[in-house]
C-alpha positions as CSV (number, residue, x, y, z in Angstrom):
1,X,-140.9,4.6,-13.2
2,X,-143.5,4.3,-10.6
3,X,-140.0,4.2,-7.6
4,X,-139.2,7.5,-8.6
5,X,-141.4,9.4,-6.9
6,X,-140.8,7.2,-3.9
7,X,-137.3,8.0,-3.7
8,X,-138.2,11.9,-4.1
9,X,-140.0,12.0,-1.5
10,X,-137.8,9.8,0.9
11,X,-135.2,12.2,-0.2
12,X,-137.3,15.3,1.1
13,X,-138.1,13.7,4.6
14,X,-134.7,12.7,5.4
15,X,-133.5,16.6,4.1
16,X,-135.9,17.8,6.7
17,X,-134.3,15.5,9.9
18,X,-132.0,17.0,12.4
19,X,-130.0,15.2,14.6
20,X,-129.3,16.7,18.5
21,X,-127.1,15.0,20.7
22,X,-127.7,14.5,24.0
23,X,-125.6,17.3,24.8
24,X,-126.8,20.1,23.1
25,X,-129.9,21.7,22.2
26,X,-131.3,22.7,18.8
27,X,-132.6,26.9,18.7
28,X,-135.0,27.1,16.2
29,X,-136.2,29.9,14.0
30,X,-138.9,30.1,11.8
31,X,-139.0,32.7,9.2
32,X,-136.4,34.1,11.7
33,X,-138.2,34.4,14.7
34,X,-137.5,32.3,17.9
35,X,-140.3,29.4,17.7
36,X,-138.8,26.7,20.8
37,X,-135.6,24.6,21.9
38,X,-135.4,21.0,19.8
39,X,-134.5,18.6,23.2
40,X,-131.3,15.4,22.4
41,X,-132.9,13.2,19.2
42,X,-134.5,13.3,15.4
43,X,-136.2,16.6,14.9
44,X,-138.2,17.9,11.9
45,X,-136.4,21.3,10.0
46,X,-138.2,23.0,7.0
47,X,-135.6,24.2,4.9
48,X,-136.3,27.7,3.8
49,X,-138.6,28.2,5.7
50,X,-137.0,27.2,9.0
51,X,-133.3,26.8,10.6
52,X,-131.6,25.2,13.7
53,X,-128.3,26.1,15.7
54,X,-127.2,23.6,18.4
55,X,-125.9,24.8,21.1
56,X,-123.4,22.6,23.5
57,X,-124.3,22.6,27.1
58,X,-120.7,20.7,28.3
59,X,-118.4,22.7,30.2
60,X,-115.7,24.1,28.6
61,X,-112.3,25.3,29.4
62,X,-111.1,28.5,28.3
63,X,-107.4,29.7,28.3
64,X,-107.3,33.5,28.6
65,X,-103.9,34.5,27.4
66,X,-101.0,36.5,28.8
67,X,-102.2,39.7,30.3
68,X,-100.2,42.6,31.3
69,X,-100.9,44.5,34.3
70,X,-99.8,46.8,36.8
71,X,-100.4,46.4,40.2
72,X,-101.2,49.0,42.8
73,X,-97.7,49.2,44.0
74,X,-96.7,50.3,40.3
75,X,-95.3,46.5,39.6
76,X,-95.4,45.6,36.0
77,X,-96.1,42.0,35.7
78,X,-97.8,39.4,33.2
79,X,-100.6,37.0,34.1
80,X,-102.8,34.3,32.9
81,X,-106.1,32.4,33.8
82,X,-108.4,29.7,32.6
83,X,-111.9,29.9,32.9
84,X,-114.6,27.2,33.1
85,X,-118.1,27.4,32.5
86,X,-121.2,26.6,30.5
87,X,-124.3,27.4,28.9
88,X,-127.2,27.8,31.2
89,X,-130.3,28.8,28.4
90,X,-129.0,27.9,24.7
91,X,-131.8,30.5,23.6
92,X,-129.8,33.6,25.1
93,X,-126.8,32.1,24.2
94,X,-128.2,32.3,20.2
95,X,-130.4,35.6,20.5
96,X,-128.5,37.8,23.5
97,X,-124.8,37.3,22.2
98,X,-123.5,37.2,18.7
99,X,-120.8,34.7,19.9
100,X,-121.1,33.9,23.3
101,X,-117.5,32.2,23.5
102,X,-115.6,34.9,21.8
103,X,-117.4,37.3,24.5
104,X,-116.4,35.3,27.6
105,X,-112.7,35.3,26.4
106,X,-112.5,39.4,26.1
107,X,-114.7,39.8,29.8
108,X,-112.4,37.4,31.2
109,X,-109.2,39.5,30.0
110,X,-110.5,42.9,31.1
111,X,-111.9,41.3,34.6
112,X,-108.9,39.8,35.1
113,X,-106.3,42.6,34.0
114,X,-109.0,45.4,36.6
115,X,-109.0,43.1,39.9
116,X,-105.3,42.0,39.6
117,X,-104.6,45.8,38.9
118,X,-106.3,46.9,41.9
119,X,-104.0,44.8,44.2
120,X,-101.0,44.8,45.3
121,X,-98.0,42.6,44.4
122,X,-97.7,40.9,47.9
123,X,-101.9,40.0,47.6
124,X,-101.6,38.7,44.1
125,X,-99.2,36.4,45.6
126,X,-100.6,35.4,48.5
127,X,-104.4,35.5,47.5
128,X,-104.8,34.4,44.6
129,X,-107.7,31.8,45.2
130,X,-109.4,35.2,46.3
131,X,-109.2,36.8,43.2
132,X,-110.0,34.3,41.2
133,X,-113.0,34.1,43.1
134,X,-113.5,37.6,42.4
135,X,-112.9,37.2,38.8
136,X,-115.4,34.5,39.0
137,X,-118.3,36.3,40.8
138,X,-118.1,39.3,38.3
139,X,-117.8,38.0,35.0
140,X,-120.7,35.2,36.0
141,X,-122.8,38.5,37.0
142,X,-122.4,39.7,33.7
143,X,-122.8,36.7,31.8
144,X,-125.9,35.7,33.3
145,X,-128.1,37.8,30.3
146,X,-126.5,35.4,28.0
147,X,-127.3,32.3,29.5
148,X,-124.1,31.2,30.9
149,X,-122.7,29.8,34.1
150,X,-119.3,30.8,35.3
151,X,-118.3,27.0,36.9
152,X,-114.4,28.4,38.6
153,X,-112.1,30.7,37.2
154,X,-107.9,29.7,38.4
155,X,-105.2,32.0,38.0
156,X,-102.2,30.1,36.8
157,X,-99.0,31.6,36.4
158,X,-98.0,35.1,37.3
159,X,-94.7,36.3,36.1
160,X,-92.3,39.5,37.3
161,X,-89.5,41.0,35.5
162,X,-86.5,39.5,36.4
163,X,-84.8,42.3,38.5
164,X,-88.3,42.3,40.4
165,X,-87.6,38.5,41.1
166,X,-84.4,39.0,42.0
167,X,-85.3,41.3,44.9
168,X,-88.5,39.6,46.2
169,X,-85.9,36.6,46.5
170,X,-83.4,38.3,48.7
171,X,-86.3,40.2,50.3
172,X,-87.5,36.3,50.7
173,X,-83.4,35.2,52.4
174,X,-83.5,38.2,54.7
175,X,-87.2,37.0,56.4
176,X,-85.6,33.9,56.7
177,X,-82.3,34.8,58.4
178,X,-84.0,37.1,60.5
179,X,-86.3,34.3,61.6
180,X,-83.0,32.2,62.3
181,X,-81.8,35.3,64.8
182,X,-85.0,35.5,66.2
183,X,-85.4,31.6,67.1
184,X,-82.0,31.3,68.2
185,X,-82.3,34.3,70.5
186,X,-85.5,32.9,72.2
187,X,-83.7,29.7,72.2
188,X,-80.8,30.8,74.3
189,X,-83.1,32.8,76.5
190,X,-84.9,29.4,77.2
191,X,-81.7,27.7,78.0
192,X,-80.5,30.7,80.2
193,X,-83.8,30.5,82.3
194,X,-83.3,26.5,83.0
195,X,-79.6,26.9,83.6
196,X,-80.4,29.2,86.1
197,X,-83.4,27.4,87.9
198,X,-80.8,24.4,88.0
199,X,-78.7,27.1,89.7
200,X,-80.8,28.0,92.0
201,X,-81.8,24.3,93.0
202,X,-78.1,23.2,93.1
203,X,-77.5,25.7,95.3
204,X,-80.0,25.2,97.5
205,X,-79.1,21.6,98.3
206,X,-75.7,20.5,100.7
207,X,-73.5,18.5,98.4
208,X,-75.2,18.4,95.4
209,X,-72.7,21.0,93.3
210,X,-70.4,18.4,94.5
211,X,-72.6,15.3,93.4
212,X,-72.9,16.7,89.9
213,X,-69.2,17.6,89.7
214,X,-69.0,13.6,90.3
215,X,-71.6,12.6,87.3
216,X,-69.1,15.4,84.7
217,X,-66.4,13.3,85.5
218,X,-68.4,9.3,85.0
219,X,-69.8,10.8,81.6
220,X,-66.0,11.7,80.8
221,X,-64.5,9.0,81.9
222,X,-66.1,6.9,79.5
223,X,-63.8,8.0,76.2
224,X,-60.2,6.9,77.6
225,X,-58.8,9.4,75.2
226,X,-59.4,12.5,77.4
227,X,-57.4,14.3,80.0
228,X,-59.6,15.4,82.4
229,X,-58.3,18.4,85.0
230,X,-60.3,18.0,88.0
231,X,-61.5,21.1,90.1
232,X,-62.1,20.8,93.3
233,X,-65.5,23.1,94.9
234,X,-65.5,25.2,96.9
235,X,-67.6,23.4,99.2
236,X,-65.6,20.2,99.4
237,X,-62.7,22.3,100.8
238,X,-65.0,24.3,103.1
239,X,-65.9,20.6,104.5
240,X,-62.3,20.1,105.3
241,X,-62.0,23.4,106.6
242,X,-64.8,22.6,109.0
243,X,-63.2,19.3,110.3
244,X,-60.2,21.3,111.3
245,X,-58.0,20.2,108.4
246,X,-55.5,22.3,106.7
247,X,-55.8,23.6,102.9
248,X,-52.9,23.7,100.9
249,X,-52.4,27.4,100.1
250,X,-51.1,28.0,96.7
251,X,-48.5,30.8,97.4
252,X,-47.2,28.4,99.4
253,X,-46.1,25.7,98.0
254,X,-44.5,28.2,95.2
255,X,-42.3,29.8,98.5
256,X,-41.2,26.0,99.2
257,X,-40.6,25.3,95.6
């Protein structure tokens, strides 16, 4: 039948067609050496003769598991990360790694177990953006022959044994009752130095301990429910005194009683 042959070979041509998305790229090799990248669309493979391996350029997440680690204060803890990155050159992705996202997991796990090992427990608390930058600058630097791009690399959770949490929270209550001491003593001091300019200015002025003795007793006189016992200054009866009049003298008026 004269479609046979017709079919054949539209069977062949389509057996030769490719596909690449937009994003990857297609490595080729021809008799299995490196002949070009195939850009996103319809690309002609020989069979046999030739062979494509696409390569995805997105960015991809990777969780790095649990590691354990000691830190340089001897404190046995267990971290994990995630790292982000990408392909860069999808021909040393194919020809410089064997599998280029197996490789990134195991870098990341030994990167991240040697920098979080070299620092102490109080820095891989406090600094973590720091080593994760770290983390990030290093395993990029090695990377870089294979073609990919270290985007960020985040620590995420960072746990202790639990007597070690234990103590870092009571080491945590005692920071923050001796802050508590420490503002309350520099709030009394405060309150002792303007208590004792208002001393020194009441002093300094005729009449006006007297004057603010009056204002105590119009702020309590305002709640009917108290029993106010009013003592009389010193310089009220020095007044009196002055005009010639005479005090009542305590001792006495017990001898007439």
């Amino acid at each position: 039948m004269p479609w046979i042959p017709l079919i054949v070979v539209v069977i062949l041509i389509l057996s030769f067609l490719r596909e690449v998305k937009q994003y990857e790229r297609g490595v080729v090799l021809t008799m299995g050496k490196f002949t070009g990248i195939r850009q996103p669309g319809w690309s002609i493979v020989v069979p046999v003769f030739q062979r494509m391996m696409k390569v995805d350029l997105r960015v991809k997440a990777v969780d790095v598991p649990d590691q354990k680690v000691i830190t340089r204060d001897n404190v046995s803890a267990s971290i994990n990360a995630v790292i982000y990155y990408k392909v860069s050159d999808a021909a040393k992705a194919v020809l410089e790694v064997e599998n280029f996202y197996f490789a990134v997991s195991q870098l990341a796990q030994t990167t991240m177990r040697n920098i979080v090992g070299s620092a102490e427990l109080d820095e891989v608390l406090a600094e973590r953006e720091k080593l994760s930058q770290k983390i990030k600058e290093i395993v990029d630097a090695e990377t870089d022959n294979w073609g990919i791009k270290v985007e960020n690399v985040e620590l995420k959770d960072f746990f202790l044994p639990e007597d070690m949490e234990r103590t870092i929270a009571k080491q945590a209550e005692a920071e923050r009752e001796r802050r508590a001491v420490i503002i309350k003593a520099e709030g009394e001091v405060a309150a002792a130095e303007n208590m004792a300019k208002a001393a020194g200015i009441l002093s300094g002025s005729s009449g006006a301990l007297h004057l603010r003795s009056l204002q105590t007793l119009n702020d309590l006189s305002s709640d009917q429910s108290n029993t106010v016992i009013f003592a009389v200054p010193l310089e009220v009866l020095r007044a009196f005194e002055r005009l010639g009049v005479e005090v009542p003298n305590k001792s006495q008026n017990n001898g007439q009683q």
